[in-house]
DRENSEZA-994493 format. One record per residue (C-alpha): residue number from 1; residue in three letters; x, y, z. Coordinates in Angstrom, 2 decimals, decimal comma, m for minus. Layout:
// DRENSEZA-994493
SITE  pos  code     east    north       up
SITE  NUM   ALA        X        Y        Z
...
//
This chain:
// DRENSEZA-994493
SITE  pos  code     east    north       up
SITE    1   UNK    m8,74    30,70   m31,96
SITE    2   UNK    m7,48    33,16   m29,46
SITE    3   UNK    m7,05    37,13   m30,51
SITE    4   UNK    m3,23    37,27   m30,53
SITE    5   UNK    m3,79    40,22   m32,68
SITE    6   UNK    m4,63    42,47   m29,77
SITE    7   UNK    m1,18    41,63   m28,34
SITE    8   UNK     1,56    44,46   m29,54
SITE    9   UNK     4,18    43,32   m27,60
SITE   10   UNK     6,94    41,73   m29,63
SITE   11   UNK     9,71    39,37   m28,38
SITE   12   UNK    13,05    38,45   m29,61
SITE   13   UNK    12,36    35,66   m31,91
SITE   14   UNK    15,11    33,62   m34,31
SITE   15   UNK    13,95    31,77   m37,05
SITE   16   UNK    16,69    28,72   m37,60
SITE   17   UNK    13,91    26,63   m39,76
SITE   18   UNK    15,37    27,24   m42,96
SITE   19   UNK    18,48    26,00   m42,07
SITE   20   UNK    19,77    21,70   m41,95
SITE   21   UNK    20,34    20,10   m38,90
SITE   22   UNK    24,13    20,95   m38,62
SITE   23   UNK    24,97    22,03   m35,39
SITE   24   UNK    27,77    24,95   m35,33
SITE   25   UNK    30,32    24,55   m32,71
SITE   26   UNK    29,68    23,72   m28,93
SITE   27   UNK    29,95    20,77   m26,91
SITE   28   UNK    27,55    18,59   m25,76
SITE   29   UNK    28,18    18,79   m22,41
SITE   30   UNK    26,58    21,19   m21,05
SITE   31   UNK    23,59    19,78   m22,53
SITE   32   UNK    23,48    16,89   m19,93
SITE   33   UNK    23,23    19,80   m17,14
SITE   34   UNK    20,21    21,02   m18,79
SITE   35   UNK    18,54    17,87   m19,48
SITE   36   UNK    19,40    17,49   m15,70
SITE   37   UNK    17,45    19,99   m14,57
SITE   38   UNK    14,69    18,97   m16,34
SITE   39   UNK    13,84    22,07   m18,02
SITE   40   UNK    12,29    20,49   m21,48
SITE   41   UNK     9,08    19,49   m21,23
SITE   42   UNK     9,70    15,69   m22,63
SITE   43   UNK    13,29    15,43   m20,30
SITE   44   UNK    13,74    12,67   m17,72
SITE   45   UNK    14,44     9,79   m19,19
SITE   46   UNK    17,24     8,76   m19,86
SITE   47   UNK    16,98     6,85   m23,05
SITE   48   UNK    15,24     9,70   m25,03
SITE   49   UNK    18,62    11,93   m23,60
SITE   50   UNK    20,88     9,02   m24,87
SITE   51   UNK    19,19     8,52   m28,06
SITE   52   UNK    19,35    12,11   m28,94
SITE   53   UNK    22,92    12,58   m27,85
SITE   54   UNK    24,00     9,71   m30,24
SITE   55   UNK    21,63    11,22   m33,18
SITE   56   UNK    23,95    14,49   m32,77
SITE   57   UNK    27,01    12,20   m33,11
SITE   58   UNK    26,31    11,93   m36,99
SITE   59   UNK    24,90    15,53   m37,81
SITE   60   UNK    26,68    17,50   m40,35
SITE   61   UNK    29,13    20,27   m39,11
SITE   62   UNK    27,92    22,96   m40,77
SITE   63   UNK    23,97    24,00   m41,74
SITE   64   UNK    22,69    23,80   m44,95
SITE   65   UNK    20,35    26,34   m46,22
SITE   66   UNK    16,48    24,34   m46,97
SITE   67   UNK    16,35    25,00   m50,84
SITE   68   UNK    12,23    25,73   m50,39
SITE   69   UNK    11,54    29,28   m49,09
SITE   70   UNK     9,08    27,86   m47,28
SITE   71   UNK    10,28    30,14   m43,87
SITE   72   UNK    11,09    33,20   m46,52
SITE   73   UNK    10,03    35,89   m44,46
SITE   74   UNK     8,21    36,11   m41,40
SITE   75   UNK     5,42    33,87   m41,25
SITE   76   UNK     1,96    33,08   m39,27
SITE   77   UNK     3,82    30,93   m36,75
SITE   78   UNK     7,02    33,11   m36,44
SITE   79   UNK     4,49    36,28   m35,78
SITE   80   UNK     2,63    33,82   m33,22
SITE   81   UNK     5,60    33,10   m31,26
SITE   82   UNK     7,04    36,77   m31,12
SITE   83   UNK     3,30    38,40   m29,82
SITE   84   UNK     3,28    35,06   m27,18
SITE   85   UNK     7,12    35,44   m25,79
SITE   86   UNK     6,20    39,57   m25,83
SITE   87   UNK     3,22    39,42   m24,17
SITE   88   UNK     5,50    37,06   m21,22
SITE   89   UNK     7,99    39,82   m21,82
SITE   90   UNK     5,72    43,04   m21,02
SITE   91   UNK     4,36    40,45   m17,74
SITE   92   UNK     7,22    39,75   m16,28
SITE   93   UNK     8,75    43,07   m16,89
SITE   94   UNK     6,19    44,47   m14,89
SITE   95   UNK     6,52    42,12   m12,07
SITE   96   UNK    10,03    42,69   m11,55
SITE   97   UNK    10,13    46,53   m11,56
SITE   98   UNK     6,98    46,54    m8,93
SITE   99   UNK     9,36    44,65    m6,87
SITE  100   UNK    12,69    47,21    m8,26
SITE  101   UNK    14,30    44,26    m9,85
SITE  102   UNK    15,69    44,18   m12,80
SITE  103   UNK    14,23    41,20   m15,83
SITE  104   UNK    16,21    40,79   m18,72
SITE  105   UNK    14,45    39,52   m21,90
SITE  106   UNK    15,04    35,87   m23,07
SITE  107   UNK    15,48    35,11   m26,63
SITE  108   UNK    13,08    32,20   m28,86
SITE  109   UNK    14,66    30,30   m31,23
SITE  110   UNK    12,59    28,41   m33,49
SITE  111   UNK    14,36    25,41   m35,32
SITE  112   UNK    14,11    22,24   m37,45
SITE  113   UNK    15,83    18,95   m35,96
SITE  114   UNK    19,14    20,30   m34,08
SITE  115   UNK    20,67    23,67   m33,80
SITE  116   UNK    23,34    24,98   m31,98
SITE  117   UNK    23,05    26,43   m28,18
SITE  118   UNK    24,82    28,09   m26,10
SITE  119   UNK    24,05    24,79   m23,91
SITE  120   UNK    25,83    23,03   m26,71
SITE  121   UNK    22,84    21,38   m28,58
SITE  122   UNK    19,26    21,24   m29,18
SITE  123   UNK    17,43    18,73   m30,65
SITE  124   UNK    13,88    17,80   m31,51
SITE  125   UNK    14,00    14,78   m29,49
SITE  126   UNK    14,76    16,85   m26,21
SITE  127   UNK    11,81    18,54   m26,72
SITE  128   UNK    10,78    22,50   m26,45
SITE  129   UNK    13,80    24,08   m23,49
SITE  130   UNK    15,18    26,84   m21,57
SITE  131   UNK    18,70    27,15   m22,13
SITE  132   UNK    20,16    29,23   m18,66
SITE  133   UNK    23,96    29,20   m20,61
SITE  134   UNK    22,50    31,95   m23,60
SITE  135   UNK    18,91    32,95   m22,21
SITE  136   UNK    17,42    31,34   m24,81
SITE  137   UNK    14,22    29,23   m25,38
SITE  138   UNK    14,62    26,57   m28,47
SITE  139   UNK    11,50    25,48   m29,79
SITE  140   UNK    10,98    23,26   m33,02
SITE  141   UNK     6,95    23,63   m33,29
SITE  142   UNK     6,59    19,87   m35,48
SITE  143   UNK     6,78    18,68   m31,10
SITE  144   UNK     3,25    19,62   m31,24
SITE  145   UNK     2,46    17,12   m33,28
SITE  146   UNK     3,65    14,75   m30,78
SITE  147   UNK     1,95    16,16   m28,29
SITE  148   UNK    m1,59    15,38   m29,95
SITE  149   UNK    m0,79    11,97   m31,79
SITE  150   UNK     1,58    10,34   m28,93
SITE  151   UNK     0,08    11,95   m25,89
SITE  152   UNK    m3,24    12,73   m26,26
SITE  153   UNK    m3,28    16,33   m25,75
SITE  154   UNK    m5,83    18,12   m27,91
SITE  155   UNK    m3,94    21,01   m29,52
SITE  156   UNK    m4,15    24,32   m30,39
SITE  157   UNK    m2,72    27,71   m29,92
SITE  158   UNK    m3,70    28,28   m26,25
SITE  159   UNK    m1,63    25,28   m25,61
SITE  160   UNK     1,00    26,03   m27,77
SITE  161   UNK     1,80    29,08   m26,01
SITE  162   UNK     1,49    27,53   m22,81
SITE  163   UNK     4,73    25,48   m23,26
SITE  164   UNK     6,44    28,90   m24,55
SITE  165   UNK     4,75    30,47   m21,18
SITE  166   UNK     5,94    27,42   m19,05
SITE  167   UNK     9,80    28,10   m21,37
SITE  168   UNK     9,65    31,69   m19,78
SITE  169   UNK     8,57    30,84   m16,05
SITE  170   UNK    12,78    28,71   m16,96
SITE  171   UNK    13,90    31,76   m17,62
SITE  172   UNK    12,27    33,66   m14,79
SITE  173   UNK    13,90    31,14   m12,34
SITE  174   UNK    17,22    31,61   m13,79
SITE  175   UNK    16,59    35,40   m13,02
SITE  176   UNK    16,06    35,07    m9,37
SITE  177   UNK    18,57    32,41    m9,10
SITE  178   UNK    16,10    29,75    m8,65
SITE  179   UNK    17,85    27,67   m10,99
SITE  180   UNK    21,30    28,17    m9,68
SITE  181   UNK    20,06    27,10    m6,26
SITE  182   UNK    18,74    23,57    m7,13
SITE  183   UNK    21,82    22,78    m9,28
SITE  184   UNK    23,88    23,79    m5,83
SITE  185   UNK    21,41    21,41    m4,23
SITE  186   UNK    22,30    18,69    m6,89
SITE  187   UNK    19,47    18,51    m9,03
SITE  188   UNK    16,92    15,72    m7,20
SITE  189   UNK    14,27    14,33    m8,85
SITE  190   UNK    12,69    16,09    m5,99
SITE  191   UNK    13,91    19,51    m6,75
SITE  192   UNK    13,58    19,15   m10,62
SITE  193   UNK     9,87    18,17   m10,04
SITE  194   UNK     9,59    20,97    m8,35
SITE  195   UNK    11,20    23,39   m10,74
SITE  196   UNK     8,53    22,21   m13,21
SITE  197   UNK     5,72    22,87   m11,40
SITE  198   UNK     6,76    26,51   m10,82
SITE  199   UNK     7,08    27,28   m14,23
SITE  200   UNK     3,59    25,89   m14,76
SITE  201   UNK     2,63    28,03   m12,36
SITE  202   UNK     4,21    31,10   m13,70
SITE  203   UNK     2,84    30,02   m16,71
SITE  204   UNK    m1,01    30,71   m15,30
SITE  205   UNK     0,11    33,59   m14,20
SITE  206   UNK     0,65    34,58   m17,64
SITE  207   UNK    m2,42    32,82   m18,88
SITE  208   UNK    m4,37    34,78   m16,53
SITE  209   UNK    m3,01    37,80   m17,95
SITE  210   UNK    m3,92    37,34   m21,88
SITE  211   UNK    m7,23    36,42   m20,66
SITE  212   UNK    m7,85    40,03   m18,86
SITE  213   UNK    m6,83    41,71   m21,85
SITE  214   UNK    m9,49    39,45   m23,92
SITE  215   UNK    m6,85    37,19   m26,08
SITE  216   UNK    m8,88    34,18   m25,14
SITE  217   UNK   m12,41    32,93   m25,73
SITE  218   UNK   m13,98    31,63   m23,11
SITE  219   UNK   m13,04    28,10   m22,33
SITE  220   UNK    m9,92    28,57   m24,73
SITE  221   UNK    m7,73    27,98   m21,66
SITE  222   UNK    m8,75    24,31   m21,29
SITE  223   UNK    m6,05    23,75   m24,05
SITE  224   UNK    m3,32    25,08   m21,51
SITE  225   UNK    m4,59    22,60   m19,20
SITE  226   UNK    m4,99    19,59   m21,21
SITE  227   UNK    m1,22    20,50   m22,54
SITE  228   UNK    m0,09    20,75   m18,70
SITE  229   UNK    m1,58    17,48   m18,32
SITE  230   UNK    m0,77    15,53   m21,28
SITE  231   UNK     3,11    16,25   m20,47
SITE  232   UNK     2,31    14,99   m16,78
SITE  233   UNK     5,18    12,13   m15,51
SITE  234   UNK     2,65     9,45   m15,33
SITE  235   UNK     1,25     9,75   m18,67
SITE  236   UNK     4,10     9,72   m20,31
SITE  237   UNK     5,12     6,92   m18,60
SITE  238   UNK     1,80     5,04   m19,04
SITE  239   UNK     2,10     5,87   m22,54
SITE  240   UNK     5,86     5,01   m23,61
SITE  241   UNK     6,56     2,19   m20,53
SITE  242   UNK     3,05     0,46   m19,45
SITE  243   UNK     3,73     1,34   m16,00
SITE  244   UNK     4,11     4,54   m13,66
SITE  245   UNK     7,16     4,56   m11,21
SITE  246   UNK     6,52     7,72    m9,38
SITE  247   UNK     9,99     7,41    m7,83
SITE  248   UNK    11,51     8,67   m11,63
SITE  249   UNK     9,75    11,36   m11,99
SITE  250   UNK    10,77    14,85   m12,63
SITE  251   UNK     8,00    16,48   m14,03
SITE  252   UNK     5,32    15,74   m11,92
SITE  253   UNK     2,10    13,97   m12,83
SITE  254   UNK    m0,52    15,23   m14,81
SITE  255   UNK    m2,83    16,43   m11,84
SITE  256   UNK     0,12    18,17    m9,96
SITE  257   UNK     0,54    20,10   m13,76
SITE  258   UNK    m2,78    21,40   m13,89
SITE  259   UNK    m3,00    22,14   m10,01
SITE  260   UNK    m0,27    24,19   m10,40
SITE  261   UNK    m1,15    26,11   m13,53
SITE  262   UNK    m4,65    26,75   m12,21
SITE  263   UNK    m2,93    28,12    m8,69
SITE  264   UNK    m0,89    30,72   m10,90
SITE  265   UNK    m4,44    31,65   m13,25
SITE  266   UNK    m6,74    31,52   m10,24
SITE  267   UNK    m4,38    34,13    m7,87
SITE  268   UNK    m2,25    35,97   m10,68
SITE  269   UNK     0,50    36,34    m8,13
SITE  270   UNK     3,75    34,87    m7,89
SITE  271   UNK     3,67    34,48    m4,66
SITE  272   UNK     1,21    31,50    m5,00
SITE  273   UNK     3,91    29,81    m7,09
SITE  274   UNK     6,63    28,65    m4,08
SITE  275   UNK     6,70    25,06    m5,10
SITE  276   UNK     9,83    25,12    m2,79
SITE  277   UNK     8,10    25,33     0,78
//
């Protein structure tokens, strides 16, 4: 397990666990803009989107309070997610004043089922997510799970920060109006692919980072990878369809994943990330 004890960064991290799946207010919208920009990890196709849109149809309108305290207080995995999104934080941070720009912080949420968003929604079925609308990343952790008994991947922390790594690279890309640009441009598969594989690559970057300050064991960042590649379009499709129709993809495939996370560890630099030439 890596040292995430040596991180003292700290990000902005809500815990919504405790609470039902009522979603509070909002639309849903906006939520189809999101999932059309493929920024969740699970996003592009269209019958997971459908299904969880008409799961949301029947949710309570107000939250109910869990009557365990099982998330009383901050615990291990609330503490894990606040020294990962800081650690991206303090990173980026950096990045952008060395270039005299200006990088405002995102915000975690960490849920149970659905929650509100300032995208309208969130739901488990969408899958971890960058909302642009309220800078915020939604994550409910039980996706994991999926991860390793649906998909293959082989867990553990490393990975599990990757995806909140890969959430931040979203929000980096909203920064510099990367995001803006290929909604103006109308959201290709093309384009959305490509939006993916730049927040893998940010997320090396990162990687990269935690590794010079000695968070990781050696060979801990295989996880990252095998995450990266577990998610990859033609898995997922092998795995949920029988078949791989490159043609639907908006995610890339599991090789462009790791390629592109390993270009962001290997060189550190953002510059190495222009998935857009």
């Amino acid at each position: 397990m890596a040292y995430w004890d040596k991180i003292t960064s700290r990000g902005n991290v809500e815990d919504r666990r405790s609470l039902g799946p009522g979603l509070i207010g909002g639309g849903l919208g906006a939520l189809g803009i999101i999932i059309s920009l493929a920024v969740s990890l699970l996003g592009g196709d269209p019958a997971v989107v459908q299904n969880a849109l008409e799961q949301l149809q029947t949710v309570p309108g107000q939250s109910q309070q869990a009557e365990s305290g099982e998330f009383a207080g901050e615990d291990s995995y609330e503490t894990f997610a606040t020294k990962v999104l800081g650690s991206n934080n303090e990173l980026w941070n950096g990045i952008f004043s060395r270039n005299n720009l200006s990088y405002q912080e995102p915000r975690l949420v960490l849920f149970r089922g659905a929650t509100s968003s300032g995208c309208g929604a969130a739901t488990s079925a969408v899958g971890p997510h960058y909302c642009p609308a309220d800078q915020t990343i939604y994550l409910d952790e039980t996706f994991f799970d999926e991860l390793k008994n649906r998909f293959g991947a082989s867990g553990g922390d490393v990975a599990e920060a990757y995806v909140i790594a890969h959430e931040v690279g979203h929000h980096v890309q909203q920064q510099l109006g990367v995001m803006q640009e290929v909604q103006a441009a109308g959201n290709s598969n093309e384009q959305s692919v490509r939006l993916e594989l730049q927040a893998d690559c940010f997320a090396g970057i990162w990687s990269r980072s935690v590794a010079k300050a000695g968070v990781l064991e050696p060979g801990e960042i295989r996880e990252a990878i095998d995450a990266a590649e577990a998610v990859g379009d033609d898995r997922i499709q092998q795995k949920t369809q029988g078949q791989v129709s490159p043609e639907t993809w908006t995610h890339g495939s599991s090789e462009q994943r790791a390629t592109w996370f390993n270009r962001g560890y290997d060189s550190g630099a953002p510059t190495s990330c222009n998935t857009f030439e």
